[in-house]
N, CA, C and O atoms as CSV, one atom per row, in Angstrom:
chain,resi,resn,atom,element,x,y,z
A,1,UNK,N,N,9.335,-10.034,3.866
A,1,UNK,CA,C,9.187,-8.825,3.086
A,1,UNK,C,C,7.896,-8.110,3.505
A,1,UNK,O,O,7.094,-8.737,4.198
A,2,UNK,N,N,7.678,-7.074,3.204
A,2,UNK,CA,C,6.814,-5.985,3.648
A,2,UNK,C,C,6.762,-5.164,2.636
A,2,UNK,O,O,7.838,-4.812,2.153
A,3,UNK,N,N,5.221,-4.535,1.930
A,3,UNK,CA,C,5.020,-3.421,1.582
A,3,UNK,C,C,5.229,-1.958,2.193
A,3,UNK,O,O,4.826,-1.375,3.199
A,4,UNK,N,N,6.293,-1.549,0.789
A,4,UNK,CA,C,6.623,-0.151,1.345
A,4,UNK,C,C,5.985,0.466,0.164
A,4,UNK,O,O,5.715,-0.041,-0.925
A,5,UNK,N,N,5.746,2.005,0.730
A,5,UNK,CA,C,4.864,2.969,0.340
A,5,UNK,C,C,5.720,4.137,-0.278
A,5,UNK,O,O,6.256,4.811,0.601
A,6,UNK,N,N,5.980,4.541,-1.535
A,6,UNK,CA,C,6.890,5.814,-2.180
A,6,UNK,C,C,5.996,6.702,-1.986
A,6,UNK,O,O,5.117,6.669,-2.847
A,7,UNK,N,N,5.883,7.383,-1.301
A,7,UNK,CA,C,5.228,8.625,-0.591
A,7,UNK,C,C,4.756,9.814,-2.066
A,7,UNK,O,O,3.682,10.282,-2.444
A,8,UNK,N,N,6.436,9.957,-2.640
A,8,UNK,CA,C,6.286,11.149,-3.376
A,8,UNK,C,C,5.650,10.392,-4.761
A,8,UNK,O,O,5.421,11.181,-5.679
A,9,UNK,N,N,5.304,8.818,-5.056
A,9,UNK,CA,C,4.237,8.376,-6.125
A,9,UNK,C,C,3.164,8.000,-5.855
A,9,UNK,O,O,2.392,7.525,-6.689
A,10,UNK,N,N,2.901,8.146,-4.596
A,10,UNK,CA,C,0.985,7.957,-4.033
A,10,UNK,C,C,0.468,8.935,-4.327
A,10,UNK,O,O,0.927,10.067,-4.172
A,11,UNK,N,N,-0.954,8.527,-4.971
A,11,UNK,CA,C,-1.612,9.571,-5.007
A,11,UNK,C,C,-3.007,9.252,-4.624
A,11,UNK,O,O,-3.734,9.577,-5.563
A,12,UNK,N,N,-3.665,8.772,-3.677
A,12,UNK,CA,C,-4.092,8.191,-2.743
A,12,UNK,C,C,-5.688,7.473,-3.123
A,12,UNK,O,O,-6.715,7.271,-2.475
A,13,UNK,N,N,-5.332,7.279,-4.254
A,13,UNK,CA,C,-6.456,6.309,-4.922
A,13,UNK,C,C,-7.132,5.216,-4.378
A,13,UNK,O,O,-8.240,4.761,-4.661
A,14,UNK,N,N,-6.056,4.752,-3.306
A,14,UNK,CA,C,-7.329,3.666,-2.364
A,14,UNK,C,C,-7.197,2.478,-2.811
A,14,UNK,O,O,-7.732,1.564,-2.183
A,15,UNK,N,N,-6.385,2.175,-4.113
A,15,UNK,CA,C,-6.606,0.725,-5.081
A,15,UNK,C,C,-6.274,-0.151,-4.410
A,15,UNK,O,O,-6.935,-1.182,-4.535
A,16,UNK,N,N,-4.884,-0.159,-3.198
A,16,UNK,CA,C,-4.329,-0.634,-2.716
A,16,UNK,C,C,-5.035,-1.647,-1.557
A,16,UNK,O,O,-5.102,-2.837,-1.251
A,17,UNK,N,N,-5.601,-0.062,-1.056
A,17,UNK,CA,C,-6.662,-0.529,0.679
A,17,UNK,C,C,-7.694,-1.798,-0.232
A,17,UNK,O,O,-7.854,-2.967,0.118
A,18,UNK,N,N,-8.154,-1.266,-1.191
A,18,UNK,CA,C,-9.849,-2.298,-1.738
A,18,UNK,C,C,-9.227,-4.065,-1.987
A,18,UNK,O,O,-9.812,-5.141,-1.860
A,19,UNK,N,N,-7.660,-3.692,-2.423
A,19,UNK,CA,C,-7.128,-5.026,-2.621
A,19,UNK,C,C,-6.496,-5.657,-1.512
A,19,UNK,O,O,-6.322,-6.865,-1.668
A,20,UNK,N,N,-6.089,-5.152,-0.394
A,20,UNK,CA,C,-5.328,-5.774,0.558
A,20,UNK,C,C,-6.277,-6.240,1.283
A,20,UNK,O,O,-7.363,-5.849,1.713
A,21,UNK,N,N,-5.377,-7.529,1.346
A,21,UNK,CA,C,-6.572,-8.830,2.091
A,21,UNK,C,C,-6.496,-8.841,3.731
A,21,UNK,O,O,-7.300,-9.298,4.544
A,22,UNK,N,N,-5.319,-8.216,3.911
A,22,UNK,CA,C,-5.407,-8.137,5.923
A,22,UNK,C,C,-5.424,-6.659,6.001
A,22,UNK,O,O,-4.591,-6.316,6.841
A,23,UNK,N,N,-5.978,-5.722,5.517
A,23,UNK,CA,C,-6.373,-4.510,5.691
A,23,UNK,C,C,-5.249,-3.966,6.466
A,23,UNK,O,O,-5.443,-3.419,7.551
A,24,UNK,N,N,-4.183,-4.085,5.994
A,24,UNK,CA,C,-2.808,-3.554,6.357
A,24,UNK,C,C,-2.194,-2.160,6.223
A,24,UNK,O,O,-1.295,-1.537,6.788
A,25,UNK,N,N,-3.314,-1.873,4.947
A,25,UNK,CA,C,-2.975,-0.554,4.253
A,25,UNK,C,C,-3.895,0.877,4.722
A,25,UNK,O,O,-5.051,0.659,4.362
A,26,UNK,N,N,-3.825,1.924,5.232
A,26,UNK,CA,C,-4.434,2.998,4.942
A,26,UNK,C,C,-4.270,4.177,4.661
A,26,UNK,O,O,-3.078,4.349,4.409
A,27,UNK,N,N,-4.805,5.031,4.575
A,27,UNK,CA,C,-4.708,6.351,4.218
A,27,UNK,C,C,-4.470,7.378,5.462
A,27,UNK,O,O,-5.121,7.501,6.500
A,28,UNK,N,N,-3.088,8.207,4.911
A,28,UNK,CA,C,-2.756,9.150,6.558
A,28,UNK,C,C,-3.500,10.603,6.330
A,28,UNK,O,O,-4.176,10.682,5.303
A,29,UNK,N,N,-3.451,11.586,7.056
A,29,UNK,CA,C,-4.063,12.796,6.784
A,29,UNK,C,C,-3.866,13.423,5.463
A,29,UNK,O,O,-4.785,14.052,4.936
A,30,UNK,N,N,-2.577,13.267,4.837
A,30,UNK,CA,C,-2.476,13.460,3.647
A,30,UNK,C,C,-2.736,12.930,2.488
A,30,UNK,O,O,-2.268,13.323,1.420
A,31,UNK,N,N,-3.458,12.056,2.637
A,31,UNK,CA,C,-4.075,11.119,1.104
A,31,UNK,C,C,-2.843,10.298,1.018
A,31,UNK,O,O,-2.423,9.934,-0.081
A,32,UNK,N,N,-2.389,10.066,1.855
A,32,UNK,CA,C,-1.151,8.347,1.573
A,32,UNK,C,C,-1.354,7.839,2.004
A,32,UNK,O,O,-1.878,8.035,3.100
A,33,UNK,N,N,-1.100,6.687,1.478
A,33,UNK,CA,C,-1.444,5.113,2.056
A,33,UNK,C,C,-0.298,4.894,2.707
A,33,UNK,O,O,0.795,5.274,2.288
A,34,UNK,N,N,-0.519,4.157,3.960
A,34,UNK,CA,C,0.275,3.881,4.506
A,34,UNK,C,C,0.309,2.165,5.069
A,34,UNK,O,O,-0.695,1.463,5.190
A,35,UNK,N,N,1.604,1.776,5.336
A,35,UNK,CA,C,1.427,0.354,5.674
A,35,UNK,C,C,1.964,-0.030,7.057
A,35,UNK,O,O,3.051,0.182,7.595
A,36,UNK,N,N,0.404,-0.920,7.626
A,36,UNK,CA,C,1.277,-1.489,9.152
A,36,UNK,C,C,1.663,-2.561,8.806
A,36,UNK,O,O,1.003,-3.397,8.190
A,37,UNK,N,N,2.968,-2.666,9.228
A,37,UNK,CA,C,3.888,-3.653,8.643
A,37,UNK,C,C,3.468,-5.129,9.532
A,37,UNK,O,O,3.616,-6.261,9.071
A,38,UNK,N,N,3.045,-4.883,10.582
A,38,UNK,CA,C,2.738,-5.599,11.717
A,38,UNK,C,C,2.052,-6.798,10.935
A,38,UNK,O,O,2.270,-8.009,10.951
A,39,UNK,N,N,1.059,-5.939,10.182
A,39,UNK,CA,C,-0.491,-6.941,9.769
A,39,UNK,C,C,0.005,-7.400,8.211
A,39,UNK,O,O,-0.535,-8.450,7.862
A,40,UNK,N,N,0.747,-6.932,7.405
A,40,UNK,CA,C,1.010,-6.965,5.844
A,40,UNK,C,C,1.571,-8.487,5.983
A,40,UNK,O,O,2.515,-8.837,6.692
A,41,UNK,N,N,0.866,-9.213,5.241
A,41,UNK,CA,C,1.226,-10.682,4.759
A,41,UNK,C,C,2.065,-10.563,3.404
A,41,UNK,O,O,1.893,-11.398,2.516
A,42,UNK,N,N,2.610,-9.934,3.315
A,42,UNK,CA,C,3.745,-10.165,1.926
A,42,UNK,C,C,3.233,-10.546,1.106
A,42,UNK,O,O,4.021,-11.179,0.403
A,43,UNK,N,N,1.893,-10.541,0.576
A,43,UNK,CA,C,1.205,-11.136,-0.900
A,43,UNK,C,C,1.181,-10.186,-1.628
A,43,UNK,O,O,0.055,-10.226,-2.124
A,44,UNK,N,N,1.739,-9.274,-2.053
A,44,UNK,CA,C,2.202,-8.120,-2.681
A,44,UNK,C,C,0.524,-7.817,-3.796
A,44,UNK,O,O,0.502,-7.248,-4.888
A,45,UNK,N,N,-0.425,-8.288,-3.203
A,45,UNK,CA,C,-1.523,-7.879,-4.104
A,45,UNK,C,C,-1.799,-6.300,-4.292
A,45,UNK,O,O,-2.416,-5.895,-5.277
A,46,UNK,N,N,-1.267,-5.355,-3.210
A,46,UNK,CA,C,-1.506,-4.320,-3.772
A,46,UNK,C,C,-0.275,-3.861,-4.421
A,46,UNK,O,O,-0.440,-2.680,-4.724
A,47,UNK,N,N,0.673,-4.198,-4.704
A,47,UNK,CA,C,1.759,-4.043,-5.736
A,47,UNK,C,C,1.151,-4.093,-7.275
A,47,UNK,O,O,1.684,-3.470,-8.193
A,48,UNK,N,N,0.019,-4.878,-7.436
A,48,UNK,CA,C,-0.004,-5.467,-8.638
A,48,UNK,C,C,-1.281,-3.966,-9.147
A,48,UNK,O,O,-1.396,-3.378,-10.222
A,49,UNK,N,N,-1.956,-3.810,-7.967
A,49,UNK,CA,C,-3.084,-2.789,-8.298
A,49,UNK,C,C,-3.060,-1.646,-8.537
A,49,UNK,O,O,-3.926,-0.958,-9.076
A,50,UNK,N,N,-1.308,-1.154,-7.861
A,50,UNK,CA,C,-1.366,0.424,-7.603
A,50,UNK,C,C,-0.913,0.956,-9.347
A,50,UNK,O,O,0.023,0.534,-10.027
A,51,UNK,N,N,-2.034,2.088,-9.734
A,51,UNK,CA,C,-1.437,2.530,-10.948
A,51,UNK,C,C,-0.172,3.446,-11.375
A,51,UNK,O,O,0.254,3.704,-12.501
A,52,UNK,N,N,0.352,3.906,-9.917
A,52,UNK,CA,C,1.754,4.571,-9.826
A,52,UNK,C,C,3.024,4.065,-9.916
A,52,UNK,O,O,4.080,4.632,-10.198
A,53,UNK,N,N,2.757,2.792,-9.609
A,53,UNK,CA,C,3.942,1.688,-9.347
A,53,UNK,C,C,4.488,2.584,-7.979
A,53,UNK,O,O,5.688,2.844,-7.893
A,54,UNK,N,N,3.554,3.022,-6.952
A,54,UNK,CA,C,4.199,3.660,-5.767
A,54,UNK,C,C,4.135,2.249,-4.756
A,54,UNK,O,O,3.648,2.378,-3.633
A,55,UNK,N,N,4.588,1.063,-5.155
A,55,UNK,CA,C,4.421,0.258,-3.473
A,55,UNK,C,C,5.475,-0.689,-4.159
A,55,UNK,O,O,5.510,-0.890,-5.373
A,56,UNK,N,N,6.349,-1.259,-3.212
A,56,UNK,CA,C,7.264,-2.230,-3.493
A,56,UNK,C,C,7.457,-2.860,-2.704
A,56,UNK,O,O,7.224,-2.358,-1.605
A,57,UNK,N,N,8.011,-4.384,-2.707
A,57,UNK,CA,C,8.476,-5.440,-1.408
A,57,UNK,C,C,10.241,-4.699,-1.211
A,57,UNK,O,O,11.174,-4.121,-1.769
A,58,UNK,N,N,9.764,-5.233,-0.074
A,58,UNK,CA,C,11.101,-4.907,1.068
A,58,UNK,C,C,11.360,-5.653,1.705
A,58,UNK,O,O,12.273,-5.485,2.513
């Protein structure tokens, strides 16, 4: 599984990046977080942080 990113419920607060432990997550030109799937260890810790409920396993 892999963190995915709901684009249209980010609102680019960052909670995600401060909690992800393999720095998997960042921010694109538009204030979204985005995820390299490459590096994301499936510990869904920024699932638990984001206040949008914008990130889900996949």
């Amino acid at each position: 599984m892999v963190a995915i990113i709901k684009a249209d419920e980010c609102v680019g607060c960052g909670a995600c990046i401060d909690e992800c432990p393999s720095e998997a997550i960042t921010l694109n030109a538009d204030n979204i977080a985005v995820v390299d799937a490459d590096e994301c260890i499936d510990c869904a810790a920024c699932v638990d942080v984001c206040p949008t409920d914008a990130i889900a396993m996949e």
